[in-house]
PyMOL Python script that loads the backbone (N, CA, C, O; Angstrom):
from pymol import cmd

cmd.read_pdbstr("""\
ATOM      1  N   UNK A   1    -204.095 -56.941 -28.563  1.00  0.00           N
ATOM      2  CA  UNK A   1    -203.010 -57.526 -27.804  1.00  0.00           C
ATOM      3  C   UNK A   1    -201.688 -57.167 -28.489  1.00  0.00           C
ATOM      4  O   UNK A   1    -201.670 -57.091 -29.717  1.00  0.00           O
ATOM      5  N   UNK A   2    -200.436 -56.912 -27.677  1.00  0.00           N
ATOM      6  CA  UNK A   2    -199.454 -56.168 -27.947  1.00  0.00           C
ATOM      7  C   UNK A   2    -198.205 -57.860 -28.797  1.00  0.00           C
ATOM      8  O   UNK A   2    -198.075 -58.863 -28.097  1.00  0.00           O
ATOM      9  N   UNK A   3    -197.638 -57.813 -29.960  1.00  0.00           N
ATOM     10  CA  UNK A   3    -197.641 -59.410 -30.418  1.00  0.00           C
ATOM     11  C   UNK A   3    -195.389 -58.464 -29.458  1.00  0.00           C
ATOM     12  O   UNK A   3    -195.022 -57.384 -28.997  1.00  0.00           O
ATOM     13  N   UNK A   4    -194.919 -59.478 -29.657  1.00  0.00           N
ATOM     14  CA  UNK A   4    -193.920 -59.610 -28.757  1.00  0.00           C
ATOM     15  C   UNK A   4    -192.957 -59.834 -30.239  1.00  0.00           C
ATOM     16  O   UNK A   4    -193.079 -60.589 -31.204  1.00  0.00           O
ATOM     17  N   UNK A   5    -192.269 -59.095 -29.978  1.00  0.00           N
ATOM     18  CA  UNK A   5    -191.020 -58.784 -31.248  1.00  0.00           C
ATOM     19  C   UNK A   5    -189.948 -60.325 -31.274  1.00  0.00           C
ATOM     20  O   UNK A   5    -189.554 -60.848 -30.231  1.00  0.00           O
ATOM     21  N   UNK A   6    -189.703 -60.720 -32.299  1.00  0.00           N
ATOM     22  CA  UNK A   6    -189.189 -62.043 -32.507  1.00  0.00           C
ATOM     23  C   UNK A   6    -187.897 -61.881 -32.962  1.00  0.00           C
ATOM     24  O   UNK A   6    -187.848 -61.377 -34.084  1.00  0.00           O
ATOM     25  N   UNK A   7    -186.480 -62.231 -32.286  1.00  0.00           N
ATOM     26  CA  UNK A   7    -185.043 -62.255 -33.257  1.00  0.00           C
ATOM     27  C   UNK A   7    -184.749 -63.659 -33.098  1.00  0.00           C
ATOM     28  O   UNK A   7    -184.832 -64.496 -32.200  1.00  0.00           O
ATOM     29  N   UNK A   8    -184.449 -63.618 -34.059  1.00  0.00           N
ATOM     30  CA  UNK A   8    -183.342 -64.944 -34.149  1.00  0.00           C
ATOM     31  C   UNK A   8    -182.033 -65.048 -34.378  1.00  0.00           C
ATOM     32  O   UNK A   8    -181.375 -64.858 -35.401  1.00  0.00           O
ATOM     33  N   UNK A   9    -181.611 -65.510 -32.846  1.00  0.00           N
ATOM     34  CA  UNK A   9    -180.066 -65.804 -32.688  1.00  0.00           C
ATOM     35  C   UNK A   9    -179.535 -66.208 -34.260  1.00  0.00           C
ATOM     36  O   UNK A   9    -180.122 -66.792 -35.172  1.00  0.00           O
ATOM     37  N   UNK A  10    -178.263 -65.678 -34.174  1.00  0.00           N
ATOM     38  CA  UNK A  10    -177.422 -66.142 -35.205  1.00  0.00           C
ATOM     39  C   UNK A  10    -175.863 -67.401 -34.626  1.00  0.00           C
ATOM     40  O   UNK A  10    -175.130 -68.262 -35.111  1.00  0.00           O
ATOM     41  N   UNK A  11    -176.124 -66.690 -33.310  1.00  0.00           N
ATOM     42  CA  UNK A  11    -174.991 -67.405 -32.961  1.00  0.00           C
ATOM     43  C   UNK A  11    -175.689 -68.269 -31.245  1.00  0.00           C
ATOM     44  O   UNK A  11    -176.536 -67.963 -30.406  1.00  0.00           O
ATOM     45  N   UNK A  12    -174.747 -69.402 -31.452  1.00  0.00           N
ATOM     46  CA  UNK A  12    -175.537 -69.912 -30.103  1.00  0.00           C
ATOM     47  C   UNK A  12    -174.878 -69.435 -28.894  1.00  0.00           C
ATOM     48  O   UNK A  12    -173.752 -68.937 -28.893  1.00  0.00           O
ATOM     49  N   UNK A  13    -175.741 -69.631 -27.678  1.00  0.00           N
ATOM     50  CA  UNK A  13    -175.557 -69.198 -26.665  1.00  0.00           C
ATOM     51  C   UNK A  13    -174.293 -69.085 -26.266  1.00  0.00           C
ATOM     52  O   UNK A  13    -173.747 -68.049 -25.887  1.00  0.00           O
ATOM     53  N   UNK A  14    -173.662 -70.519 -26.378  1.00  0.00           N
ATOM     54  CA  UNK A  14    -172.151 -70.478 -25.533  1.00  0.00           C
ATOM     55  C   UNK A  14    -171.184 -69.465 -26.310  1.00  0.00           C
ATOM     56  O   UNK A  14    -170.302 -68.968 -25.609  1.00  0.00           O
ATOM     57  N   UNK A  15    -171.220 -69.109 -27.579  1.00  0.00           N
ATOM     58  CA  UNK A  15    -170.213 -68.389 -28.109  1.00  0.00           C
ATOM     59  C   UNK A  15    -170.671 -66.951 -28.027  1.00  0.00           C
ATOM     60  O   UNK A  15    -169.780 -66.103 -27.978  1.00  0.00           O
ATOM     61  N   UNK A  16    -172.005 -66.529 -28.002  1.00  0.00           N
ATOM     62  CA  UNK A  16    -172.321 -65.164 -26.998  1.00  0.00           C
ATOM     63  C   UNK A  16    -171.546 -64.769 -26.082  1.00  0.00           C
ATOM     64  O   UNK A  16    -170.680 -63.895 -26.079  1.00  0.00           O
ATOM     65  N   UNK A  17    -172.147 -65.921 -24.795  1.00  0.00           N
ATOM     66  CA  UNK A  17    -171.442 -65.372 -23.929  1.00  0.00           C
ATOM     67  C   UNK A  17    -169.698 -65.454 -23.947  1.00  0.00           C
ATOM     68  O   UNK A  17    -168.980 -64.654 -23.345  1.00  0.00           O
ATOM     69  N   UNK A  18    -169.297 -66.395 -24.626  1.00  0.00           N
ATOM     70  CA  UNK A  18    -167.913 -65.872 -24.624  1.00  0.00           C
ATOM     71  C   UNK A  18    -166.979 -65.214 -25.400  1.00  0.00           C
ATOM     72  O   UNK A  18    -165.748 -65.226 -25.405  1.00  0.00           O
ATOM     73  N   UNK A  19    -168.242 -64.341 -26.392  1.00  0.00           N
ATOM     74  CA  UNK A  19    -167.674 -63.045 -26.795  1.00  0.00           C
ATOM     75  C   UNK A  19    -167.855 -61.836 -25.673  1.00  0.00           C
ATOM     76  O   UNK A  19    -167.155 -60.834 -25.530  1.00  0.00           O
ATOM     77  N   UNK A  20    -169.045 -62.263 -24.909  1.00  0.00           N
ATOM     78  CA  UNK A  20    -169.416 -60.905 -23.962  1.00  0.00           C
ATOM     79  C   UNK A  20    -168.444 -61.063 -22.705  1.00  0.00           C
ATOM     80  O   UNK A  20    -168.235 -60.080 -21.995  1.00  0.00           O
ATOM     81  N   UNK A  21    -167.861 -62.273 -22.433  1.00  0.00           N
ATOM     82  CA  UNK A  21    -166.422 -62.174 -21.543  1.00  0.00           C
ATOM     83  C   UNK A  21    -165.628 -61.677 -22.073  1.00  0.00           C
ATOM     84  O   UNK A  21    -165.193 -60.718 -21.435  1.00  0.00           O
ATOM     85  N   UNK A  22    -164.995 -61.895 -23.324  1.00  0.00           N
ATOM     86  CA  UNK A  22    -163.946 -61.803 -24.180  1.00  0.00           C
ATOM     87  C   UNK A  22    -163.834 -59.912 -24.034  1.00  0.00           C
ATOM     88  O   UNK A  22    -162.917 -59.178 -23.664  1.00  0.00           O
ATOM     89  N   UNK A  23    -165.348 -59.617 -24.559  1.00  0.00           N
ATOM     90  CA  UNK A  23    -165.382 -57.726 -24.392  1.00  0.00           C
ATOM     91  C   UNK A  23    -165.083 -57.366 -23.058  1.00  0.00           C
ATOM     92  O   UNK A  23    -164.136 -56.604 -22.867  1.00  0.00           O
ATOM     93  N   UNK A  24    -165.692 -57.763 -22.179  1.00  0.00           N
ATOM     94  CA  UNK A  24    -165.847 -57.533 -20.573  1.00  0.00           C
ATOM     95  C   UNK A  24    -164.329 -57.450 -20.113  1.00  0.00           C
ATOM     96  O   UNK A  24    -164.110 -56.605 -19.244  1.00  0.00           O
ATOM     97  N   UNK A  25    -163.103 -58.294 -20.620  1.00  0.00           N
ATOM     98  CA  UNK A  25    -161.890 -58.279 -20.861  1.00  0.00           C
ATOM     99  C   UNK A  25    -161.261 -57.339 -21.111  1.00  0.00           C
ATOM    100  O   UNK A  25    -160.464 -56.779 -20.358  1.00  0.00           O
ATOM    101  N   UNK A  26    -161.512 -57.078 -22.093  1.00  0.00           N
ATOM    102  CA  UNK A  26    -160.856 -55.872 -23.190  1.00  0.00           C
ATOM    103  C   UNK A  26    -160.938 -54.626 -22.405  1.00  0.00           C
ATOM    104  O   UNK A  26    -160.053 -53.921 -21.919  1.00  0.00           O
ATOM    105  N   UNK A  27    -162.692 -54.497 -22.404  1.00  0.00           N
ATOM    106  CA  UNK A  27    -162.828 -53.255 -21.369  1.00  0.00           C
ATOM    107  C   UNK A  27    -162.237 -52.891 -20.002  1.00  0.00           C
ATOM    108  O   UNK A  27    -162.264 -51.784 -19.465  1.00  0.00           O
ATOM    109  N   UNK A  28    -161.540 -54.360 -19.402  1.00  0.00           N
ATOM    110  CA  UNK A  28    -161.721 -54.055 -18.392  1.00  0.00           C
ATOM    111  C   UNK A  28    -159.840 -53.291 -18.571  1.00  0.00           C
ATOM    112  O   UNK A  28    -159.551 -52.216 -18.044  1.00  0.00           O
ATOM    113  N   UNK A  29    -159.106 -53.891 -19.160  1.00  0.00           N
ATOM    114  CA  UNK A  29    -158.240 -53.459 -19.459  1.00  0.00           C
ATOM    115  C   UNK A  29    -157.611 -52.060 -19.733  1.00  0.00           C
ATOM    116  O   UNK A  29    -156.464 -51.614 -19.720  1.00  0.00           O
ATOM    117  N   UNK A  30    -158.556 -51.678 -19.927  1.00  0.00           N
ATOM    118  CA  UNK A  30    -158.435 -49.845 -20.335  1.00  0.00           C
ATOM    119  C   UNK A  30    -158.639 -49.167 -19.258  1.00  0.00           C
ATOM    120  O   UNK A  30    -158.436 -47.966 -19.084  1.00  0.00           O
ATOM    121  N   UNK A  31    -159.225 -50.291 -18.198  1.00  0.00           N
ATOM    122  CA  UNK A  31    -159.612 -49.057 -16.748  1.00  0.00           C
ATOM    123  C   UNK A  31    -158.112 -49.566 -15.982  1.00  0.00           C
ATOM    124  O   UNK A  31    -157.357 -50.528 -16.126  1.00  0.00           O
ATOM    125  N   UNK A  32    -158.153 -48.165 -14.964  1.00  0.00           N
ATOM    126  CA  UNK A  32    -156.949 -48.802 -13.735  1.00  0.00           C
ATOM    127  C   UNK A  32    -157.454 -49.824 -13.133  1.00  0.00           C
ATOM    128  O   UNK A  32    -158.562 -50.203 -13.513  1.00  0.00           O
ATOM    129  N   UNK A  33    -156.792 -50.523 -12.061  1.00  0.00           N
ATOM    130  CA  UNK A  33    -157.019 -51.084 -11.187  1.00  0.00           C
ATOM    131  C   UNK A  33    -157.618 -50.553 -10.072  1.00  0.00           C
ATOM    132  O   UNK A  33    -157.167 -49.592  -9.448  1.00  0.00           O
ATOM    133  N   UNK A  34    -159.201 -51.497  -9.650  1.00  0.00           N
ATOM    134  CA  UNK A  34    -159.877 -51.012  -8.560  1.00  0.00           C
ATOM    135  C   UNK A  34    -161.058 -51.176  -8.687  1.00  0.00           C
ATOM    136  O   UNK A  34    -161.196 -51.434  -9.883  1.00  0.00           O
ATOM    137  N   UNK A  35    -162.280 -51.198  -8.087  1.00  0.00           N
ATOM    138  CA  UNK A  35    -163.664 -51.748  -8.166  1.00  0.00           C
ATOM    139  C   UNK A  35    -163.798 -51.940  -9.493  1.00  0.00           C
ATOM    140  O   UNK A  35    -163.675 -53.108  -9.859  1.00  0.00           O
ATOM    141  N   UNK A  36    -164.128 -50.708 -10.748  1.00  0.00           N
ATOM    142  CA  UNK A  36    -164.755 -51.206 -11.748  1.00  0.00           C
ATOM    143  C   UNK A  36    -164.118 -52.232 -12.583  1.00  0.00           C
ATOM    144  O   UNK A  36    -164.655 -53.092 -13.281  1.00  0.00           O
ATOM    145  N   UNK A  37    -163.188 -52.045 -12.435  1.00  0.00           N
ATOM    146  CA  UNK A  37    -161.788 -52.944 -13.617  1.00  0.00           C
ATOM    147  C   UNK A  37    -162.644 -54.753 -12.913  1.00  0.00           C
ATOM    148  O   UNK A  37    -162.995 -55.734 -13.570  1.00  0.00           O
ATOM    149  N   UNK A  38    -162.702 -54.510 -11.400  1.00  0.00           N
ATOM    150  CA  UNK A  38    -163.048 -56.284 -10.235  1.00  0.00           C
ATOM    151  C   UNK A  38    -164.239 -56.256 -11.041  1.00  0.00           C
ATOM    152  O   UNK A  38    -164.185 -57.015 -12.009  1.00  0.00           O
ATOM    153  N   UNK A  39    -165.388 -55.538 -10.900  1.00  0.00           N
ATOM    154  CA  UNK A  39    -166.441 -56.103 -11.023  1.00  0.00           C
ATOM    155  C   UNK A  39    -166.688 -55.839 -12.878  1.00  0.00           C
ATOM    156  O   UNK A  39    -167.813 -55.881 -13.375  1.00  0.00           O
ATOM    157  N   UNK A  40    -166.004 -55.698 -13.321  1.00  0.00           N
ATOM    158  CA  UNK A  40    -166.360 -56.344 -15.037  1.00  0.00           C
ATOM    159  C   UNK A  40    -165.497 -57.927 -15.125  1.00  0.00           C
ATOM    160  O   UNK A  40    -165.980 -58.965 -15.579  1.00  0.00           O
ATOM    161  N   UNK A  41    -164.123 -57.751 -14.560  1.00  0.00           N
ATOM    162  CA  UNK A  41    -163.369 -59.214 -14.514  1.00  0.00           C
ATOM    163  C   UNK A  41    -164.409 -60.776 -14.045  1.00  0.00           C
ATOM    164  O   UNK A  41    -164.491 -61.931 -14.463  1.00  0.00           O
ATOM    165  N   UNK A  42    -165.304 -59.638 -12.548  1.00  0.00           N
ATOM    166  CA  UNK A  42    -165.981 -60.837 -12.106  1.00  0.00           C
ATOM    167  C   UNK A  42    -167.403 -61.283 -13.554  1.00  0.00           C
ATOM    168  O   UNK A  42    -167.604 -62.454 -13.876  1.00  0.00           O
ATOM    169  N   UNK A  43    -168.025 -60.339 -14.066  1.00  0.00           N
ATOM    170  CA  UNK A  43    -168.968 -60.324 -15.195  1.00  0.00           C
ATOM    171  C   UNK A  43    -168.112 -61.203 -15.926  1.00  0.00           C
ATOM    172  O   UNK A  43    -168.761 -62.246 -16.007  1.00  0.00           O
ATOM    173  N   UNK A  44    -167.025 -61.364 -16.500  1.00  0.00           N
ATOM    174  CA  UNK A  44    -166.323 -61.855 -17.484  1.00  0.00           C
ATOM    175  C   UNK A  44    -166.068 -63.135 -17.087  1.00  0.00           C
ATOM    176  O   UNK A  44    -166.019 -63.955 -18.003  1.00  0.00           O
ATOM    177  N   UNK A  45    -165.866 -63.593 -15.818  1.00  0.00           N
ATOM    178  CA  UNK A  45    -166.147 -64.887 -15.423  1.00  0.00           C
ATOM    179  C   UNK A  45    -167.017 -65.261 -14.988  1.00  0.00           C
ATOM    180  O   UNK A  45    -166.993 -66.459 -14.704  1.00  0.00           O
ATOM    181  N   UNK A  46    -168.028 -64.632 -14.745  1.00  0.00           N
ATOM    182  CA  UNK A  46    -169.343 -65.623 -14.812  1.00  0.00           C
ATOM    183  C   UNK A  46    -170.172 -65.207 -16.121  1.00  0.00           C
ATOM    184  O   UNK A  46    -171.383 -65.024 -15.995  1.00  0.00           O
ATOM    185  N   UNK A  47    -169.593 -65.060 -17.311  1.00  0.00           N
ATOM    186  CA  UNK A  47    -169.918 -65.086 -18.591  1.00  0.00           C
ATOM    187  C   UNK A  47    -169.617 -66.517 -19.006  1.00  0.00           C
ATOM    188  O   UNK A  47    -170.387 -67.376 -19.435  1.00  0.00           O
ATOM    189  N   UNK A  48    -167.885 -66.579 -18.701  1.00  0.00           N
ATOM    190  CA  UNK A  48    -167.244 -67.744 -19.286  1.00  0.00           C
ATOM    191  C   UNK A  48    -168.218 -69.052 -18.769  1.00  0.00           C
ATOM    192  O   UNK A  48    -168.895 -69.898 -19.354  1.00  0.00           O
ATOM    193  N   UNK A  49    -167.911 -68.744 -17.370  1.00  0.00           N
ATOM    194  CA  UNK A  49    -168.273 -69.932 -16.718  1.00  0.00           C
ATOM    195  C   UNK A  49    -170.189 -70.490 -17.043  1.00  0.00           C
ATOM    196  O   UNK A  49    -170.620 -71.637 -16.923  1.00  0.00           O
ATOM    197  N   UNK A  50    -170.793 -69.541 -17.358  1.00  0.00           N
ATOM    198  CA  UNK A  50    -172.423 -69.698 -18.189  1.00  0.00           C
ATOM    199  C   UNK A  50    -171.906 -70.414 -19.525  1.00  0.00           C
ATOM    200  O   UNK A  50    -172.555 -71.402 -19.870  1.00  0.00           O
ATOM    201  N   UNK A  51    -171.180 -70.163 -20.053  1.00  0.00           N
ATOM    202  CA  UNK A  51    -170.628 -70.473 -21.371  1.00  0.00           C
ATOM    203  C   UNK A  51    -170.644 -71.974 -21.101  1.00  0.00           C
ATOM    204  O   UNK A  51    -171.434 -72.854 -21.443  1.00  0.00           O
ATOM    205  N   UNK A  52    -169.403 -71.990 -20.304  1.00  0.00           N
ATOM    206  CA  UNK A  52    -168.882 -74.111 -19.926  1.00  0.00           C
ATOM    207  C   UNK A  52    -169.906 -74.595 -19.680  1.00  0.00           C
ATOM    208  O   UNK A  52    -170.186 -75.613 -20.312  1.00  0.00           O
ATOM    209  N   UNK A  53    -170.990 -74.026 -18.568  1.00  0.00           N
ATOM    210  CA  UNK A  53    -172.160 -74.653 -18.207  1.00  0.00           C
ATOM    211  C   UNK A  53    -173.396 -74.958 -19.099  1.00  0.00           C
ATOM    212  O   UNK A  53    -174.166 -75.907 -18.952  1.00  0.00           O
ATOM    213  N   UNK A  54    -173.465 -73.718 -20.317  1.00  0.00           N
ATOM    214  CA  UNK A  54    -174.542 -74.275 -21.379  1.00  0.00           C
ATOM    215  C   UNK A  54    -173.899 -75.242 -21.792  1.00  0.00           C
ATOM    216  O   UNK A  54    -174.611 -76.245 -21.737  1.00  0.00           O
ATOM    217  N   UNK A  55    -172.713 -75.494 -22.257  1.00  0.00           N
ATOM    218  CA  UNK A  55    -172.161 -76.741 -23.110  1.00  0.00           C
ATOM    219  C   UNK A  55    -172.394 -77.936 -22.757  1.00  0.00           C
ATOM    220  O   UNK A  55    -172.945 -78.852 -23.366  1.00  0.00           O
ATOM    221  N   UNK A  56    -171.673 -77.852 -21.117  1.00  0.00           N
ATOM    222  CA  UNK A  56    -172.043 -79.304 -20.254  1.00  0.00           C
ATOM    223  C   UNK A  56    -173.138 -79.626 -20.651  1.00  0.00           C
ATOM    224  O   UNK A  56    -173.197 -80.690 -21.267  1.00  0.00           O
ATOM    225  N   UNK A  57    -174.544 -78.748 -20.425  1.00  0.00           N
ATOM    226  CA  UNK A  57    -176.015 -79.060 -20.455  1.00  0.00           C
ATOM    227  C   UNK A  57    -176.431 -79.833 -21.717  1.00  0.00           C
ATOM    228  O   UNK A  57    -177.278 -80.726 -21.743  1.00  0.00           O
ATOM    229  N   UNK A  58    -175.596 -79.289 -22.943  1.00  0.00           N
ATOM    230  CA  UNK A  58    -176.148 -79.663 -23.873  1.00  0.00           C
ATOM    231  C   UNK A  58    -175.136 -80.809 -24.362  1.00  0.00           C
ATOM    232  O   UNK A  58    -175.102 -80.969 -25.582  1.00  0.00           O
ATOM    233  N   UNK A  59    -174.493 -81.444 -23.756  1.00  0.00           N
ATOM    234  CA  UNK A  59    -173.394 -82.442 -24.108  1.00  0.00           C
ATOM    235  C   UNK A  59    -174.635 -83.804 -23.968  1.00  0.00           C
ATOM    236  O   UNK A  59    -175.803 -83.623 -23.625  1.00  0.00           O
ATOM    237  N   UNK A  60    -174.272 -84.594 -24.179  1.00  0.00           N
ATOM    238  CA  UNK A  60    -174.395 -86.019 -24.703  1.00  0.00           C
ATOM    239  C   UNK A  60    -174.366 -86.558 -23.977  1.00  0.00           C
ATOM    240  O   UNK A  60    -175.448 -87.093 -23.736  1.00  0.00           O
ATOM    241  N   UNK A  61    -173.096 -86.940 -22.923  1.00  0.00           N
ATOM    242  CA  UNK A  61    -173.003 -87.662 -22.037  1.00  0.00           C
ATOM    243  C   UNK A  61    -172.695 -87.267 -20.369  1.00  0.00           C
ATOM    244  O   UNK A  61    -171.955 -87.826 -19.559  1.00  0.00           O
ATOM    245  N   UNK A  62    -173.641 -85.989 -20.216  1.00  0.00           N
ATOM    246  CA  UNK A  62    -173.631 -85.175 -19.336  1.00  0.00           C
ATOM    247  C   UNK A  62    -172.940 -85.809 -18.127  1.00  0.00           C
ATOM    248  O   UNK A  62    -173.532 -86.376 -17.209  1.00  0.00           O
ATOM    249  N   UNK A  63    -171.308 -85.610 -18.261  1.00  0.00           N
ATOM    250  CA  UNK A  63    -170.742 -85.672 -17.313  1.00  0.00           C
ATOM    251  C   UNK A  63    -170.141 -84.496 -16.481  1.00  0.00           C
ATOM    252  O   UNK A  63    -169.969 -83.334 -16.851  1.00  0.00           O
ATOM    253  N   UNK A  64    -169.794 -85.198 -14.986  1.00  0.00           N
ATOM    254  CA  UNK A  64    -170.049 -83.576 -13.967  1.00  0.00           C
ATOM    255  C   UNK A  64    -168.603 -82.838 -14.444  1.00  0.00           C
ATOM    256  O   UNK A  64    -167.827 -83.587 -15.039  1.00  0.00           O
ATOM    257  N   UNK A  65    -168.223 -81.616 -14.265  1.00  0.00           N
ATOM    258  CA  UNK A  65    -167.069 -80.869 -15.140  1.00  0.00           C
ATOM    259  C   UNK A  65    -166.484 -81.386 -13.601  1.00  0.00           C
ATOM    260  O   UNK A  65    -166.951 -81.763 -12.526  1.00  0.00           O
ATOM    261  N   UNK A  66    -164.719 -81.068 -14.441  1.00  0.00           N
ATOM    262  CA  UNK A  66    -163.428 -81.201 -14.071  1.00  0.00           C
ATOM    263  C   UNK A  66    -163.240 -80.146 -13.237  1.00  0.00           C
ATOM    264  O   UNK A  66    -162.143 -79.964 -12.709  1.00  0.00           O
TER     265      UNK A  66
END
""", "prot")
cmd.dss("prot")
cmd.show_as("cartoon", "prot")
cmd.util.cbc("prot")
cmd.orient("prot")
């Protein structure tokens, strides 16, 4: 049986993804304006927005966001 390769995060989820918006940003910046520049901006917000949403999940007093 094939055993399944193991990493362990160093960093937690929410600050992943909002380094991988943060890049998705950067990059998108270097392109002109026009599809690819939209659809990394849109990646970059639904990075962020995965980001707010792990947090909510893991908050305490899981109240609904603002």
């Amino acid at each position: 049986m094939k055993r399944r390769s193991r990493f362990k995060q160093v960093l937690s989820l929410e600050e992943r993804l909002a380094q991988e918006a943060q890049r998705l940003r950067e990059e998108a910046k270097t392109l002109p304006p026009g599809f690819q520049r939209e659809i990394l901006m849109r990646k970059a917000r639904q990075a962020e927005t995965g980001s707010h949403v792990s947090e909510w999940v893991r908050s305490s007093g899981l109240q609904p966001p603002d």
